[in-house]
PDB file of N, CA, C and O in Angstrom:
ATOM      1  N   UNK A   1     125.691  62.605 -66.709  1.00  0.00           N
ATOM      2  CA  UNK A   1     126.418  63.806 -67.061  1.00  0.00           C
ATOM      3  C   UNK A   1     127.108  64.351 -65.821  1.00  0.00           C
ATOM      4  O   UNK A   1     126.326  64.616 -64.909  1.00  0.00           O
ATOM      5  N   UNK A   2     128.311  64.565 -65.593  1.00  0.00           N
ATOM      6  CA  UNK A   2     129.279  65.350 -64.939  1.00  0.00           C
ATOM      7  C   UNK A   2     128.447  66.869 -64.696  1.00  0.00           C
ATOM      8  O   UNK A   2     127.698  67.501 -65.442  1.00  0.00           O
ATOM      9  N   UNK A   3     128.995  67.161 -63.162  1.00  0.00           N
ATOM     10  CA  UNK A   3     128.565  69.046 -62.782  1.00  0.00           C
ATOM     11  C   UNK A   3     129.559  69.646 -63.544  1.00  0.00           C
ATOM     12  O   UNK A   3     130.702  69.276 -63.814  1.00  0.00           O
ATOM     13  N   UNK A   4     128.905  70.667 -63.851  1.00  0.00           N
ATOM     14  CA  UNK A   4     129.849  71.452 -64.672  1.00  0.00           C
ATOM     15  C   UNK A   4     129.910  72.395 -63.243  1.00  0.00           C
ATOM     16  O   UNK A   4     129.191  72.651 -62.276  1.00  0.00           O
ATOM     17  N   UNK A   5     131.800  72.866 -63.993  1.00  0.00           N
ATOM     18  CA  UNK A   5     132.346  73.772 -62.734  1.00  0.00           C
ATOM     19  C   UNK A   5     132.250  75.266 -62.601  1.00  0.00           C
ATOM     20  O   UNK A   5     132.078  76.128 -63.463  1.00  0.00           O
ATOM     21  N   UNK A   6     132.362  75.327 -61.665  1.00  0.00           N
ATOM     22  CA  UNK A   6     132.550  77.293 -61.854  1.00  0.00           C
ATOM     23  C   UNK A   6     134.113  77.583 -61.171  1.00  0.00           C
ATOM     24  O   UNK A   6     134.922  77.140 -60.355  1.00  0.00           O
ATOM     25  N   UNK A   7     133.832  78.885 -62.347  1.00  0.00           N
ATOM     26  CA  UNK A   7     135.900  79.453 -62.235  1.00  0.00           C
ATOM     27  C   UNK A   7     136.640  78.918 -60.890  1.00  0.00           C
ATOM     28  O   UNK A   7     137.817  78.556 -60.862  1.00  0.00           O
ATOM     29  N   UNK A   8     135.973  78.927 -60.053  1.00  0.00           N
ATOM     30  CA  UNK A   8     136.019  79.478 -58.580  1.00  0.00           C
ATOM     31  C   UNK A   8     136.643  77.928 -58.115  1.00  0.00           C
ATOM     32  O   UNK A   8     137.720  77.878 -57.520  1.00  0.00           O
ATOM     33  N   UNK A   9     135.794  76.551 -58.472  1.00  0.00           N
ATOM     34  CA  UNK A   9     136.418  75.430 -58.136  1.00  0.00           C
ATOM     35  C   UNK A   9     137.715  74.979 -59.193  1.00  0.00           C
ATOM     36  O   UNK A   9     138.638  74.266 -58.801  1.00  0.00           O
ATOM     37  N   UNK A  10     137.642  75.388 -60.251  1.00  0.00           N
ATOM     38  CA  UNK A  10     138.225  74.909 -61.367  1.00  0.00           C
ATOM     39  C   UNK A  10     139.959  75.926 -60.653  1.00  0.00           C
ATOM     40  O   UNK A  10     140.996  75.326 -60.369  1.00  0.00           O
ATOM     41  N   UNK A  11     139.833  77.013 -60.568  1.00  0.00           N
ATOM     42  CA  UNK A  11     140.781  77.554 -59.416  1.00  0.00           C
ATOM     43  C   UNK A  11     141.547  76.884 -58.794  1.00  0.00           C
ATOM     44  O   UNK A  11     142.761  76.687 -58.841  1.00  0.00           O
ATOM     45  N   UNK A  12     140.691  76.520 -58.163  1.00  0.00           N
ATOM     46  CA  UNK A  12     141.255  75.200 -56.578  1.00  0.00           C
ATOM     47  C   UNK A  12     141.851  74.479 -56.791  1.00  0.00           C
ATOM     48  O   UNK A  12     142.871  74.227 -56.150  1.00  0.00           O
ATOM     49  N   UNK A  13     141.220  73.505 -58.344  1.00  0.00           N
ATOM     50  CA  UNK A  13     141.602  72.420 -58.304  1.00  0.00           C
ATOM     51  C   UNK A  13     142.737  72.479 -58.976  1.00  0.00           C
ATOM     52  O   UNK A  13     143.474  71.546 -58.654  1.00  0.00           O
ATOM     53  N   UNK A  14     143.503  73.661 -60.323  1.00  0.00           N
ATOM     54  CA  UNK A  14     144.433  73.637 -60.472  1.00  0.00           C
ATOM     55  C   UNK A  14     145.176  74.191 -59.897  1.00  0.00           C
ATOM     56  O   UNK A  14     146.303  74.093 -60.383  1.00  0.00           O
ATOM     57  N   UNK A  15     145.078  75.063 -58.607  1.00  0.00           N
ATOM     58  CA  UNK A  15     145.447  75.449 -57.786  1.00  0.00           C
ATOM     59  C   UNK A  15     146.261  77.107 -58.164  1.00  0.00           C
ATOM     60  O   UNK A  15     147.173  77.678 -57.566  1.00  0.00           O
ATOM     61  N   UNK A  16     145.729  77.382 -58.996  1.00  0.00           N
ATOM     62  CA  UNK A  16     146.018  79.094 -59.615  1.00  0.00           C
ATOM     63  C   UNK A  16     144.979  80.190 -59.185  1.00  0.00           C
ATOM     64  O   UNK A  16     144.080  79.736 -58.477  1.00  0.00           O
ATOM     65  N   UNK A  17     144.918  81.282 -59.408  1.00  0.00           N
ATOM     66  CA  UNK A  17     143.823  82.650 -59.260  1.00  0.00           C
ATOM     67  C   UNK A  17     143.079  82.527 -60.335  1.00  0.00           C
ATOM     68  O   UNK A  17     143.515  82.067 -61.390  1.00  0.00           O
ATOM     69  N   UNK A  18     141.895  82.928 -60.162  1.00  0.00           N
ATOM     70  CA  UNK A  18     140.540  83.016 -60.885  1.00  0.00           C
ATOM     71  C   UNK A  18     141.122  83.527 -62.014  1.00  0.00           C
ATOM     72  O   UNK A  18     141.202  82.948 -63.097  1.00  0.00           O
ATOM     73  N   UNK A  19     141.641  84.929 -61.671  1.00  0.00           N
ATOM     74  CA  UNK A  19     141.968  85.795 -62.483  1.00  0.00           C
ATOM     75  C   UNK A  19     143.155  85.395 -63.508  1.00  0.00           C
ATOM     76  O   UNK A  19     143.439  86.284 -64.310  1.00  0.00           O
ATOM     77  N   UNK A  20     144.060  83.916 -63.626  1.00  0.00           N
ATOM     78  CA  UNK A  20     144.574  83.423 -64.312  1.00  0.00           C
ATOM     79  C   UNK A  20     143.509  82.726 -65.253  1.00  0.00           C
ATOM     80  O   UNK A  20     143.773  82.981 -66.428  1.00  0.00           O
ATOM     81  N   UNK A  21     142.411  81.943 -65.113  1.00  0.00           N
ATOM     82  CA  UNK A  21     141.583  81.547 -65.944  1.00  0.00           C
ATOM     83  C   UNK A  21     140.976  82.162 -66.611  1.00  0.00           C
ATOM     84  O   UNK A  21     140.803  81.716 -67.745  1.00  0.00           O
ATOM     85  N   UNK A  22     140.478  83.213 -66.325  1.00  0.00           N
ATOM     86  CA  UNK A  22     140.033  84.241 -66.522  1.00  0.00           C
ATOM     87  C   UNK A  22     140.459  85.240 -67.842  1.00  0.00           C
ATOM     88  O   UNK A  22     139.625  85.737 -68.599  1.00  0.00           O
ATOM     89  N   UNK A  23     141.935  85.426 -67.952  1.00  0.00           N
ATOM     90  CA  UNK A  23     143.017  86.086 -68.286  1.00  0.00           C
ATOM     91  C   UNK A  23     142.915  84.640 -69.759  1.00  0.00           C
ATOM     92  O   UNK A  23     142.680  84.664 -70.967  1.00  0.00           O
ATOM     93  N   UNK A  24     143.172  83.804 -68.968  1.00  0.00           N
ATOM     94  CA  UNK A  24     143.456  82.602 -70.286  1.00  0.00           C
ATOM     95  C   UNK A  24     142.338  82.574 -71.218  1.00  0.00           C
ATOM     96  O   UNK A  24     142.465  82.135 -72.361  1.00  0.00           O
ATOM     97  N   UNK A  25     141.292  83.014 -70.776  1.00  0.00           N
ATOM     98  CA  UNK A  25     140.260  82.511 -71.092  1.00  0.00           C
ATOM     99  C   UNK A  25     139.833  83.714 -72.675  1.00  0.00           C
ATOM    100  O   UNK A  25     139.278  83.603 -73.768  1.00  0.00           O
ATOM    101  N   UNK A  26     140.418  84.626 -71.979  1.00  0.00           N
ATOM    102  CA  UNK A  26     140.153  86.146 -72.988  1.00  0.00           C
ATOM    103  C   UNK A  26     141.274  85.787 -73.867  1.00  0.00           C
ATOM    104  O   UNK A  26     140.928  86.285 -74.939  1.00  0.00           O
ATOM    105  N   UNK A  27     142.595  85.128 -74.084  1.00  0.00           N
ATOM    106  CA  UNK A  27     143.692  85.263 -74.742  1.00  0.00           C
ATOM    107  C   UNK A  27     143.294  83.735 -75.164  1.00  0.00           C
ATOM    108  O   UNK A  27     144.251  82.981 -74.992  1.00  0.00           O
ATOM    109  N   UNK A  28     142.216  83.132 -75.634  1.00  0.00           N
ATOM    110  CA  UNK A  28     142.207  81.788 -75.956  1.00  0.00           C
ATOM    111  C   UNK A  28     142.919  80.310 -75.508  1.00  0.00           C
ATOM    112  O   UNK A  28     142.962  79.270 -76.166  1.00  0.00           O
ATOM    113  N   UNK A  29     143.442  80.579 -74.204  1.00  0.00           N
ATOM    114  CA  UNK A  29     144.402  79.268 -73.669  1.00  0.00           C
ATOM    115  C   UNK A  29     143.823  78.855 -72.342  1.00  0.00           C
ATOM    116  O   UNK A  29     142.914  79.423 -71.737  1.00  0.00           O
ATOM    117  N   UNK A  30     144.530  77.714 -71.962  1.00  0.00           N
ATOM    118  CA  UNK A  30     144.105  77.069 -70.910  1.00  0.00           C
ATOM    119  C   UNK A  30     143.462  76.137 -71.002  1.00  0.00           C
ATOM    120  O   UNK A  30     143.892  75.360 -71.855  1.00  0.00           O
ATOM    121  N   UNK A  31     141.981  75.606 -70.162  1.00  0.00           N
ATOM    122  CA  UNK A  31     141.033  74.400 -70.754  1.00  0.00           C
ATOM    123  C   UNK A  31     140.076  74.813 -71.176  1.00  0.00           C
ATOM    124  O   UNK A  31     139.850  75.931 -70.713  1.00  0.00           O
ATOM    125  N   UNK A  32     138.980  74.310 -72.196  1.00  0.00           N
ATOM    126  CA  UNK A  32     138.211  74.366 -72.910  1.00  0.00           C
ATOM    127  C   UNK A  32     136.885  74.766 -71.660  1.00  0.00           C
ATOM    128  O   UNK A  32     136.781  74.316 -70.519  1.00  0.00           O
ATOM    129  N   UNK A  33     136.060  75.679 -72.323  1.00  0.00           N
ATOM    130  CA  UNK A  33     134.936  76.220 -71.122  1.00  0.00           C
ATOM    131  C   UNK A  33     134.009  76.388 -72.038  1.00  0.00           C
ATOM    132  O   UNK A  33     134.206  76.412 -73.253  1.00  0.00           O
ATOM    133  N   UNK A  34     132.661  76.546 -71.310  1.00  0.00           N
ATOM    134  CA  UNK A  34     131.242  76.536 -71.757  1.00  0.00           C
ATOM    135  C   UNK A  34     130.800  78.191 -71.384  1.00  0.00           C
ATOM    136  O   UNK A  34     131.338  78.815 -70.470  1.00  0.00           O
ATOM    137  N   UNK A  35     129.827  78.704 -72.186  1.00  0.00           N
ATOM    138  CA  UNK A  35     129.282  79.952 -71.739  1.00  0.00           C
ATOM    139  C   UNK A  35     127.785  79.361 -72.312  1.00  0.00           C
ATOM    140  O   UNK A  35     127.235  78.965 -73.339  1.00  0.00           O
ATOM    141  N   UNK A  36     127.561  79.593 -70.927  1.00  0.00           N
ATOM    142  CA  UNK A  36     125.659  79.839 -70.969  1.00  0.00           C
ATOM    143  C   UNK A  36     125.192  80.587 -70.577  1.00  0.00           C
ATOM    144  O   UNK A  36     125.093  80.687 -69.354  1.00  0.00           O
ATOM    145  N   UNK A  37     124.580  81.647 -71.570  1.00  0.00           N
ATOM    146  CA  UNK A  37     124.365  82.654 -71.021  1.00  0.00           C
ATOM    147  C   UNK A  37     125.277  83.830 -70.555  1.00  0.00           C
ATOM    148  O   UNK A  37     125.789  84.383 -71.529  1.00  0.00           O
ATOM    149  N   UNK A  38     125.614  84.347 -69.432  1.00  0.00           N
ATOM    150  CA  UNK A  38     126.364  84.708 -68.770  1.00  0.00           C
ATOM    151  C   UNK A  38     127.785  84.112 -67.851  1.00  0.00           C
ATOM    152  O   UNK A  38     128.918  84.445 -67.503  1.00  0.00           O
ATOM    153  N   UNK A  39     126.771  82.972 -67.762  1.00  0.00           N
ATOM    154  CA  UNK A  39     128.043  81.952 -66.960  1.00  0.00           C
ATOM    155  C   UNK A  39     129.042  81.362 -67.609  1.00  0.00           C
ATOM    156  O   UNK A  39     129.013  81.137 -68.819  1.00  0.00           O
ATOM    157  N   UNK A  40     129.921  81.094 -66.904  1.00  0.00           N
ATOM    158  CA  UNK A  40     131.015  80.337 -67.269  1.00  0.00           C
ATOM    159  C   UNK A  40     131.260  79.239 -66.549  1.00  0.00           C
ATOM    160  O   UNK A  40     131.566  79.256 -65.356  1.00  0.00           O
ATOM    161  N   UNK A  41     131.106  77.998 -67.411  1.00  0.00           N
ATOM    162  CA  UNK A  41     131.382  76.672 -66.313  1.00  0.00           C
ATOM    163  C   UNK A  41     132.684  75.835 -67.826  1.00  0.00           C
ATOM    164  O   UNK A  41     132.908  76.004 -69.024  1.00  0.00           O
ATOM    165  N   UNK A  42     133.163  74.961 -66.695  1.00  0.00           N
ATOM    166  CA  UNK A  42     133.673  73.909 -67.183  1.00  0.00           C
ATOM    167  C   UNK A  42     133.556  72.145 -67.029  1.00  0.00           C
ATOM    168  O   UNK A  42     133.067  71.380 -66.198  1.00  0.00           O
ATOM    169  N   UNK A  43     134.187  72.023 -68.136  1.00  0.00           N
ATOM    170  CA  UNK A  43     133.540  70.461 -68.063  1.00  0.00           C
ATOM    171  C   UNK A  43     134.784  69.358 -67.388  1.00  0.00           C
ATOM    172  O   UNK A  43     135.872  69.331 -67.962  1.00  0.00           O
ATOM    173  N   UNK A  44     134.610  68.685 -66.455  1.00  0.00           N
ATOM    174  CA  UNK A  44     135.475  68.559 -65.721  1.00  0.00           C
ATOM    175  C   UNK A  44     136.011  67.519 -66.671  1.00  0.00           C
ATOM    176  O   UNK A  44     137.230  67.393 -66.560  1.00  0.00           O
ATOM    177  N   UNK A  45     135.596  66.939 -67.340  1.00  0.00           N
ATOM    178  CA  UNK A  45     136.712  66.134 -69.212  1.00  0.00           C
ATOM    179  C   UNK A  45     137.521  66.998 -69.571  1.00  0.00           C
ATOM    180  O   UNK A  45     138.586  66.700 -70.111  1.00  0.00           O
ATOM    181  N   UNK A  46     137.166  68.159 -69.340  1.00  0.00           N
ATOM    182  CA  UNK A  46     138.086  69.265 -70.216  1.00  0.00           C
ATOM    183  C   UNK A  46     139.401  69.377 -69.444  1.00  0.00           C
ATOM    184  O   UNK A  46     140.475  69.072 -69.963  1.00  0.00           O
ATOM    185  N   UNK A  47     139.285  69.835 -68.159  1.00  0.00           N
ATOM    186  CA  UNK A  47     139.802  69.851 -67.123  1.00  0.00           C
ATOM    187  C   UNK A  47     141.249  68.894 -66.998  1.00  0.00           C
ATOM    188  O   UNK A  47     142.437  69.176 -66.840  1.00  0.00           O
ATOM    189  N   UNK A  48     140.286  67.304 -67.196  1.00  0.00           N
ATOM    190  CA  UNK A  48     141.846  66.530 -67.151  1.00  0.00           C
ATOM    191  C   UNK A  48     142.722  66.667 -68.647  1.00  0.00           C
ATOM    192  O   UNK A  48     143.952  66.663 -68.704  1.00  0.00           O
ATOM    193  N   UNK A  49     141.735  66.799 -69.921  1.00  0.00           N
ATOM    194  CA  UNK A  49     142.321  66.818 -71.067  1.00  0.00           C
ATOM    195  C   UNK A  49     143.422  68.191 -70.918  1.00  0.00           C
ATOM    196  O   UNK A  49     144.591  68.077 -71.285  1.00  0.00           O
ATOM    197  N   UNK A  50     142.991  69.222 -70.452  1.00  0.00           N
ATOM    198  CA  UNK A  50     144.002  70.400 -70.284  1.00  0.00           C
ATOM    199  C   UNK A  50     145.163  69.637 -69.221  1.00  0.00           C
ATOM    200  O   UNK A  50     146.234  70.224 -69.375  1.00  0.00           O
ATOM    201  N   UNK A  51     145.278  68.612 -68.279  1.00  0.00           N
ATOM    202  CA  UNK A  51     146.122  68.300 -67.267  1.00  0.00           C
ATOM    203  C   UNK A  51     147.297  67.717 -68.509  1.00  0.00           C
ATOM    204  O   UNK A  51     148.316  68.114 -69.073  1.00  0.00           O
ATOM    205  N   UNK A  52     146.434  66.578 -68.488  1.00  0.00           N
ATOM    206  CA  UNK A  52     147.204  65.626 -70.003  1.00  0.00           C
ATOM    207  C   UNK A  52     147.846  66.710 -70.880  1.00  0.00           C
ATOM    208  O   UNK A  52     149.073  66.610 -70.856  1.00  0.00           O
ATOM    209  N   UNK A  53     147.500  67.483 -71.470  1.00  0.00           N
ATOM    210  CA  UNK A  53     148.394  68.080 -72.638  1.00  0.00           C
ATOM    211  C   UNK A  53     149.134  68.802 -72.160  1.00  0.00           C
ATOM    212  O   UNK A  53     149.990  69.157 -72.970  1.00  0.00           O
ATOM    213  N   UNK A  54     149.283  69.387 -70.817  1.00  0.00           N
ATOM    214  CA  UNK A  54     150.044  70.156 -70.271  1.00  0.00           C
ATOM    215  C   UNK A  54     151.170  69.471 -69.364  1.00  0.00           C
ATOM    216  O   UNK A  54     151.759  70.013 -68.428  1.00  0.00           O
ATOM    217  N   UNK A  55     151.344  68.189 -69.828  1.00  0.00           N
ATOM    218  CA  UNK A  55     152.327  67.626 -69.420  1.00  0.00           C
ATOM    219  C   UNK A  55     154.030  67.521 -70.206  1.00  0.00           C
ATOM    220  O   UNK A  55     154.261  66.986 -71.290  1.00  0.00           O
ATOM    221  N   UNK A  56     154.955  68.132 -69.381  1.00  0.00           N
ATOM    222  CA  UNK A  56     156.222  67.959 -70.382  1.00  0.00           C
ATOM    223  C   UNK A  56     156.878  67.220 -69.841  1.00  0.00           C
ATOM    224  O   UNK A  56     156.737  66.597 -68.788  1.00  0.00           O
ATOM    225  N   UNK A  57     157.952  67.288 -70.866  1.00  0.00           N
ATOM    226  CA  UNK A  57     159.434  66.357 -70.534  1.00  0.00           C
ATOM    227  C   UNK A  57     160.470  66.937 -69.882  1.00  0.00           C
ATOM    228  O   UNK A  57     161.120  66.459 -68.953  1.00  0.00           O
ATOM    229  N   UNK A  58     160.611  68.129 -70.481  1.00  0.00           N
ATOM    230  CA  UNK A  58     161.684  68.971 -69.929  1.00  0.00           C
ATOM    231  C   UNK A  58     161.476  70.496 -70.089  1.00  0.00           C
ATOM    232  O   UNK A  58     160.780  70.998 -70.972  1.00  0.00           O
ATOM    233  N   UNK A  59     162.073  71.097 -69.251  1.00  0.00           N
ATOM    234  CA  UNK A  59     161.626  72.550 -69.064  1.00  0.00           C
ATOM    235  C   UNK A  59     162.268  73.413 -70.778  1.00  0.00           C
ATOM    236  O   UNK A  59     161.959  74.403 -71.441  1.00  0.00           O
ATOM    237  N   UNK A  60     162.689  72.949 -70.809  1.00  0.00           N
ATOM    238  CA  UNK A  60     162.895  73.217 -72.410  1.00  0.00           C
ATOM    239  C   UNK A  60     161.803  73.466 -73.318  1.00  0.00           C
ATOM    240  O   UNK A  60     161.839  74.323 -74.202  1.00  0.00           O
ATOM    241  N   UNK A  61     160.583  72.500 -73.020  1.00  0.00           N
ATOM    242  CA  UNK A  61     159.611  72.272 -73.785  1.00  0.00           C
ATOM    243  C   UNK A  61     158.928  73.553 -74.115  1.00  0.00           C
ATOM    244  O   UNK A  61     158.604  74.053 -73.037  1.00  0.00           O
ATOM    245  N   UNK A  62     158.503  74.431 -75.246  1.00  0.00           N
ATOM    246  CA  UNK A  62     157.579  75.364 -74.876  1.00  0.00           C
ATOM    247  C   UNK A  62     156.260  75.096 -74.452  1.00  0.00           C
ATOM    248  O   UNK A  62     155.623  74.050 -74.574  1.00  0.00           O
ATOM    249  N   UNK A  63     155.859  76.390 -73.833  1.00  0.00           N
ATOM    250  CA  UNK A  63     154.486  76.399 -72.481  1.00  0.00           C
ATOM    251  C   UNK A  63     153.739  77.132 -73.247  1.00  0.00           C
ATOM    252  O   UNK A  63     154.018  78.331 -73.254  1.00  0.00           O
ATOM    253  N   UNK A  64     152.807  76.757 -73.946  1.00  0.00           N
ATOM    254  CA  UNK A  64     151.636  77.932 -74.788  1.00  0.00           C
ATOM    255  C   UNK A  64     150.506  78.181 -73.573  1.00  0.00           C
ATOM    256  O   UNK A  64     149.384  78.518 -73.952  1.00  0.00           O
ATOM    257  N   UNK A  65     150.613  78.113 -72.916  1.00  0.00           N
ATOM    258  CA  UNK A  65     149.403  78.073 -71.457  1.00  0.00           C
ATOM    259  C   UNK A  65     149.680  78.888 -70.749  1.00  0.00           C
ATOM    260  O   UNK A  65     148.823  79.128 -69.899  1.00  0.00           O
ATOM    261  N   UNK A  66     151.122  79.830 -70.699  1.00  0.00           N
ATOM    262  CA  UNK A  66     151.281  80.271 -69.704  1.00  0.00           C
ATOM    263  C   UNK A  66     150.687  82.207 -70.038  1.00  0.00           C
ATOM    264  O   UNK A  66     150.733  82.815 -71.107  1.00  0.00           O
ATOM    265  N   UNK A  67     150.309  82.581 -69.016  1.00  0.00           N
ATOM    266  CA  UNK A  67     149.681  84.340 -69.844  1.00  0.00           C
ATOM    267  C   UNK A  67     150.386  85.227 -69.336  1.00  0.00           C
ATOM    268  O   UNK A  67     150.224  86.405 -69.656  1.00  0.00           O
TER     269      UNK A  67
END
């Protein structure tokens, strides 16, 4: 089993503010996340599956990801 992430790396690695995941996270968008408990982690599958679908062709394309 994969570490699950916290906001904080998941941040980094897409290279945005907490407070964008965060924000996505309350308005239902972005990548798929776990709550246990209190915490919030992600599953780093989720992670690339959000990379993959957030890939376009042309700026034309609409962006449902963006908050």
């Amino acid at each position: 089993m994969d570490p699950l992430l916290k906001t904080g790396e998941v941040s980094l690695m897409l290279g945005m503010k907490k407070s964008t995941l965060e924000a996505w996270r309350f308005y239902g968008k972005g990548p798929k996340f776990l709550k246990i408990s209190r915490a919030v982690r992600y599953r780093l599958e989720d992670i690339q599956e959000f990379i993959n679908e957030s890939v376009k062709h042309s700026t034309s394309e609409y962006d449902n990801c963006r908050s």
